[in-house]
Steps between C-alpha positions, in 0.01 A plus 500: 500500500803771625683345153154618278463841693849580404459410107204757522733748655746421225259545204377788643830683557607433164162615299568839700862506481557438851823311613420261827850485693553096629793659715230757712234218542514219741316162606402488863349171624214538792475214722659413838567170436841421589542262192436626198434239181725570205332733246576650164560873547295737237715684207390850388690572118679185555668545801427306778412741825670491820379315809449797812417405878333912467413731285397873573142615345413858511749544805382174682750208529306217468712186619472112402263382860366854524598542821573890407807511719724658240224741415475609852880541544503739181216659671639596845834520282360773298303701765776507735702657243233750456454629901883519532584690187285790693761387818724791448224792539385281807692597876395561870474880470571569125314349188154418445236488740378211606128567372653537136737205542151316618378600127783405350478097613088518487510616118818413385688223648198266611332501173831404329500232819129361423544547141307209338378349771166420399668157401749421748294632827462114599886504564461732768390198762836388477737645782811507276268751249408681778859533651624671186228744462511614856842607482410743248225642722712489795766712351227724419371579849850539585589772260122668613532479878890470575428223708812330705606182296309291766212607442259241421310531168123400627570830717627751207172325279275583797625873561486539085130369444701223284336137401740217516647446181286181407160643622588868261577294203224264522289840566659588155427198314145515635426870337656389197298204432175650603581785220590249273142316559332854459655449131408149480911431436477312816442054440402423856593137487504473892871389419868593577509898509102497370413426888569857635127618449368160622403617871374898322110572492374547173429861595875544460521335217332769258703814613480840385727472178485487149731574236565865456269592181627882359211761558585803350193725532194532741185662460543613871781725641660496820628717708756516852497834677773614698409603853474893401270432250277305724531857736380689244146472425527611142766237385412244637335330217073490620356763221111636554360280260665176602348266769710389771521102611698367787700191547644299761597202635627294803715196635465407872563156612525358178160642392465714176253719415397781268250781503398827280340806619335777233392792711247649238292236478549371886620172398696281707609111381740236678575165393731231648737331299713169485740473832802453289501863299666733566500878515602566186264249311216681807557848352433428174203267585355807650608714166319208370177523630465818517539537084237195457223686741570819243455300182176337650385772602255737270605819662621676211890617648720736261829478727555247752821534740583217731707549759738180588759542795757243416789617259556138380156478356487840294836390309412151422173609348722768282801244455505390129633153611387367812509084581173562768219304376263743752618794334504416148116396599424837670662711197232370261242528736587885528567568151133423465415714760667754335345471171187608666641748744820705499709290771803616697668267825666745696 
């Protein structure tokens, strides 16, 4: 089958005058078995390709037994090169301070530490995987706190707010995979790496994420105010003619909910919404509703201005690419709003 694959490769390189290299391809055999039945090795332009115990795909080593040991060496290898190469403008008194060197390992040097992770999380119950990637997290508090040499880590992880290294890249793994499934490019086969989403609820299975579409114009416009225009009464975006609707929303003990208020016609609405939402996806549920009460409405409306508190919401709704399903959802909803009314989310 591998021998047939590569004849299609060959044809198909030379119809487009494309040159497949033998000496940049290798063979690597998948199996633990400790004896191994002879075999005849495939040829690709009619030279036979070399046997490899690994071979390194998209910057994961993948080894013979898949035990990911050498991948995790390069790993720790890699992002311990990357905290100490910031060493120098590190010290005691002079340097960086520790919040910023606390960036620099949280967005630099553990995502080049987790990197690809989504298939090799189920090494990380293995003490000897854990070992290595702990010392690159140890050195880490270190150069944030100054902590004495004897310091234990569990203490310096503690003080920081940090997960142990197996629990932050299983974390990791998990909000890759479940945004993978929101793309259906996830084959839950309740096998190997597949298992991480086998003990999730199905409500966190469907996330808020899409694939960024490109929006380029709205019907709507949007607007931020800076605090002096909100002082003065004549900037600050409500004209005569335009009715006024309030949003808002809350999260207390795990319980979301939403609510719009429109003064001129004394109308006040709440709703609950699902536990797991947050305040983002909250304010723009409320944005929302409020748009769909206007459209089914009859009250004939020239201008509409709704007023939304949260920052976050008011860009994503103006963003031309945004990978939130909720907003992409909302953004229709008020460009028919504002087909009927002039619209404006200040």
């Amino acid at each position: 089958m591998l021998q047939n694959a590569l004849s299609i490769v060959e044809t198909w390189s030379r119809e487009c005058g494309l040159n497949a290299k033998p000496a940049k391809t290798v063979t690597v055999l998948f199996t633990r078995k400790t004896k191994i039945p002879p075999f005849q090795l495939p040829t690709l332009n009619g030279v036979e390709l070399l046997l490899s115990d690994e071979v390194k795909y998209l910057g994961v080593i993948l080894d013979r037994k898949l035990t990911w040991q050498r991948n995790v060496e390069e790993r720790a290898k890699k992002a311990i090169t990357a905290l100490y190469s910031c060493k120098t403008a590190i010290g005691k008194k002079l340097g960086l301070k520790p919040h910023i060197v606390h960036w620099i390992y949280t967005v630099v040097v553990r995502p080049i530490l987790f990197y690809g992770v989504t298939v090799w999380w189920t090494s990380l119950d293995k003490s000897l995987t854990n070992s290595k990637l702990t010392k690159v997290q140890r050195a880490a508090c270190m150069l944030i706190t100054g902590a004495l040499l004897s310091t234990p880590t569990k203490a310096m992880e503690t003080l920081l707010n940090f997960l142990t290294v197996d629990l932050s890249g299983k974390l990791q793994a998990s909000y890759n995979a479940v945004r993978l499934n929101a793309l259906s490019k996830w084959k839950d086969i309740r096998f190997g790496h597949t298992n991480i989403l086998t003990n999730y609820p199905d409500t966190f299975r469907s996330p808020d994420y899409t694939t960024p579409p490109m929006v380029l114009e709205n019907k709507f416009s949007t607007r931020i105010p800076s605090r002096k225009d909100w002082e003065d009464d004549s900037v600050w975006g409500l004209q005569s003619n335009s009715t006024a609707i309030y949003t808002y929303c809350s999260k207390l003990n795990l319980r979301v909910g939403s609510g719009i208020h429109l003064k001129d016609l004394q109308l006040d609405l709440c709703f609950r919404l699902p536990d797991h939402c947050s305040v983002f996806q909250a304010e723009l549920a409320a944005v929302k509703e409020a748009a769909l009460w206007l459209i089914d409405s009859s009250l004939n409306l020239p201008s509409v201005t709704i007023y939304c508190d949260s920052q976050a919401a008011i860009k994503s709704l103006d963003c031309c690419k945004t990978s939130s399903t909720t907003a992409l959802e909302f953004r229709k909803v008020l460009n028919d709003l504002a087909s009927k009314s002039t619209t404006q989310i200040v």
